[in-house]
C-alpha positions in Angstrom: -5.7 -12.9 -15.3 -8.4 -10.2 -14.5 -9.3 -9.2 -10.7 -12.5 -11.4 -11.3 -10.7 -14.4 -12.2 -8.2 -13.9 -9.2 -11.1 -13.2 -6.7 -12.8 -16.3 -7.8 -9.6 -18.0 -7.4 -9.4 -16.7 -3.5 -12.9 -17.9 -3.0 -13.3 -15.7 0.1 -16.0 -13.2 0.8 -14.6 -10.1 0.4 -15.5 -7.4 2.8 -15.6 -4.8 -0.2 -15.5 -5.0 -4.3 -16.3 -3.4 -6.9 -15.0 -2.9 -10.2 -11.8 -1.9 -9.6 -10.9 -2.9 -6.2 -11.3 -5.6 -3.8 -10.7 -5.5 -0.1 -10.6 -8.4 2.5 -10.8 -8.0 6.0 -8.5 -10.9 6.8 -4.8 -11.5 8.0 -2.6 -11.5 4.7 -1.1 -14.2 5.5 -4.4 -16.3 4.9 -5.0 -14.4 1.4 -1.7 -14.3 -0.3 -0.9 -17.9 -0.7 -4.1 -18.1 -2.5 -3.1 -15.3 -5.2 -2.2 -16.9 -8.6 1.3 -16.9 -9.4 2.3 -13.9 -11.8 -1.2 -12.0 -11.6 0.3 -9.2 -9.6 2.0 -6.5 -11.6 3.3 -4.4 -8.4 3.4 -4.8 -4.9 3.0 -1.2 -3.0 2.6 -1.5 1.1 3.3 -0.2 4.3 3.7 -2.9 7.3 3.9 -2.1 10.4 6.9 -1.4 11.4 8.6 -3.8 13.9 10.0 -0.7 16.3 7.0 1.5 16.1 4.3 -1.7 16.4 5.4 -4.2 19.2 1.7 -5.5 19.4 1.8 -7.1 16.3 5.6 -9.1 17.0 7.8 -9.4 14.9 6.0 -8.5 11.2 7.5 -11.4 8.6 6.8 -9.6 5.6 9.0 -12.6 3.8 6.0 -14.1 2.2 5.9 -11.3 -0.2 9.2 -13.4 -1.7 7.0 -15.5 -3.2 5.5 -12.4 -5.7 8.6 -11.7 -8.2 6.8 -8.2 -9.4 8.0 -5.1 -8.9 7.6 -4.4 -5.4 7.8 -0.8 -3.0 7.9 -1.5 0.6 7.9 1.3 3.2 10.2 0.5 6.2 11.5 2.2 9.2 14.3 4.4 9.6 15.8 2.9 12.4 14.9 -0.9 11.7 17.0 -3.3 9.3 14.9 -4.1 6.2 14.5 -8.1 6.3 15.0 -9.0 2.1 16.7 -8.3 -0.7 15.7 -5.2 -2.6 17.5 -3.6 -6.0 17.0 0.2 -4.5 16.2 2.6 -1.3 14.2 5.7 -1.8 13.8 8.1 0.7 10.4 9.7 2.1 11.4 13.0 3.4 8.9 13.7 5.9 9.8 17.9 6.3 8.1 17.2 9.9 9.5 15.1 12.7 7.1 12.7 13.6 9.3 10.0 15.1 11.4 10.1 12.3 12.2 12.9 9.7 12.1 10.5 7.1 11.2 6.7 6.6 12.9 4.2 3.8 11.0 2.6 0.8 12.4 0.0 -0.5 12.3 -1.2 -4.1 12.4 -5.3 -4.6 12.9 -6.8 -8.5 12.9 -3.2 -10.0 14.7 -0.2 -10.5 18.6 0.9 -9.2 18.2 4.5 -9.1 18.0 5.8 -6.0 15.3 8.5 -5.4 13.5 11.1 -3.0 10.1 12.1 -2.4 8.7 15.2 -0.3 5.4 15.2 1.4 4.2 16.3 4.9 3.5 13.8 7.4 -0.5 12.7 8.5 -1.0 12.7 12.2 -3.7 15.3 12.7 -6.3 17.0 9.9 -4.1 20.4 10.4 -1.4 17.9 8.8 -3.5 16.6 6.1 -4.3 20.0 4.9 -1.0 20.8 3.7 -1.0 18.3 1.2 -4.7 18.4 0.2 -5.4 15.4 2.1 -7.8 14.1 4.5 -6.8 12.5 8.1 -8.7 9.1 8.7 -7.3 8.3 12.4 -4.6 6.0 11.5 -1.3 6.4 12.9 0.5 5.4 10.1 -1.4 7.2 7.1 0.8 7.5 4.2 -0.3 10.5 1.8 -1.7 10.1 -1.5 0.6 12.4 -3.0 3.4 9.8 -2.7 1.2 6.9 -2.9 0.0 8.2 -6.1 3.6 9.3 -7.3 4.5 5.3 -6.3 1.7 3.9 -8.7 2.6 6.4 -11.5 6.6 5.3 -11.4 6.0 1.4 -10.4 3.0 0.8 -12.8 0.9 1.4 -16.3 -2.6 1.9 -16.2 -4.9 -1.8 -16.3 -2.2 -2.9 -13.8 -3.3 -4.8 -10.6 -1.5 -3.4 -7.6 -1.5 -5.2 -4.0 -1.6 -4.0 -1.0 -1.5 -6.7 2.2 -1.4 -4.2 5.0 -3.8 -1.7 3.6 -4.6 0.4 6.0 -6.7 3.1 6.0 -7.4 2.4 1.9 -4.9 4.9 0.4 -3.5 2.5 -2.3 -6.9 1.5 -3.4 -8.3 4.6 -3.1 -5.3 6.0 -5.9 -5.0 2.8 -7.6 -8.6 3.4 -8.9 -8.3 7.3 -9.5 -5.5 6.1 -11.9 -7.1 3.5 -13.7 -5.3 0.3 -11.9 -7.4 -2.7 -10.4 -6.5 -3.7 -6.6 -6.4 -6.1 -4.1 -5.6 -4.9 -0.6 -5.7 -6.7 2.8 -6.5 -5.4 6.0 -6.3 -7.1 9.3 -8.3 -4.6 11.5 -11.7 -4.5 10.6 -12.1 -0.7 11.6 -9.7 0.3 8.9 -11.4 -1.8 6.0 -14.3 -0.1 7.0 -12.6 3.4 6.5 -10.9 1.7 2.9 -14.4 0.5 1.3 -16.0 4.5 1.8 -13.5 5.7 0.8 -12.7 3.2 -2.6 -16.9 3.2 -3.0 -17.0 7.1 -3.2 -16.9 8.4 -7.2 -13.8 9.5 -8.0 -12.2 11.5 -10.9 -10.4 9.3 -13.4 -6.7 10.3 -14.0 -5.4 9.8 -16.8 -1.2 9.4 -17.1 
């Protein structure tokens, strides 16, 4: 099924689309029971994390059950993950910003174990280690790993979902290496942040 079948299947406006992507400024939990079964070759996200983000409650990232792709899932350090998963990679943050590393796990995929190395975001001094650019959100994953995620969990022509998206990082490296997207985003300040940044021409990667 192609992103334009699937976003015709939603039938909700999306905030931003384009070729390649598709972003909805909406609470995921409105948007993924709507996604055709099987249409979603990996599942790469960061929610918020229950012990860093008591405004939001208790995050019940169980509907993502109901997706049986591969799927990575970044989760605190110091929080118990809430469903089955086949591995645990590590994010090694070489900085300690509330937590020298955090966990990603890996649901209906791979067993080995693995670790990734990447500077924390918290400031544009941060950012400039890893060739990056700060865009203000307190949780801003880097594309280095994001990327390195896509390249391990995905071929290219893959559609990759993202229901907590953020400041746009998976859609902005989805697209870079030639995957479609759908990513969610419940604050409309960070869609906004997501669609410049997906709507900005980018140099194709090929892997």
């Amino acid at each position: 099924m192609t992103l334009n079948e699937i976003i015709d299947k939603i039938d909700i406006k999306p905030y931003y689309q384009d070729e390649w992507c598709v972003i909805y400024h909406a609470d995921c939990r409105d948007i993924l029971p709507l996604i055709p079964d099987k249409s979603i070759d990996l599942v790469l996200t960061d929610p918020p994390y229950p012990d860093q983000h008591p405004e939001y409650g208790d995050c019940d990232i169980s509907i993502l059950t109901r997706f049986g792709c591969r799927q990575l899932i970044f989760w605190s350090a110091k929080v118990d993950f809430p469903l089955n998963y086949t591995a645990i990679h590590i994010w090694y943050k070489q900085l300690g910003i509330g937590s020298y590393y955090e966990r990603i796990f890996e649901r209906n995929g791979q067993h080995q174990y693995k670790l990734y190395v990447a500077r924390a975001i918290a400031c544009q001094r941060q950012a400039d280690y890893t060739h990056d650019i700060f865009y203000n959100h307190d949780s801003q994953k880097p594309a280095r790993i994001i990327s390195a995620l896509i390249n391990e969990g995905s071929k290219s022509g893959d559609l990759i979902l993202d229901p907590f998206l953020g400041s746009g990082t998976t859609c902005y490296c989805a697209k870079k290496l030639n995957r479609y997207s759908i990513g969610i985003e419940i604050e409309e300040k960070y869609c906004e942040i997501a669609a410049k940044r997906c709507s900005q021409s980018v140099m194709r990667l090929e892997v």
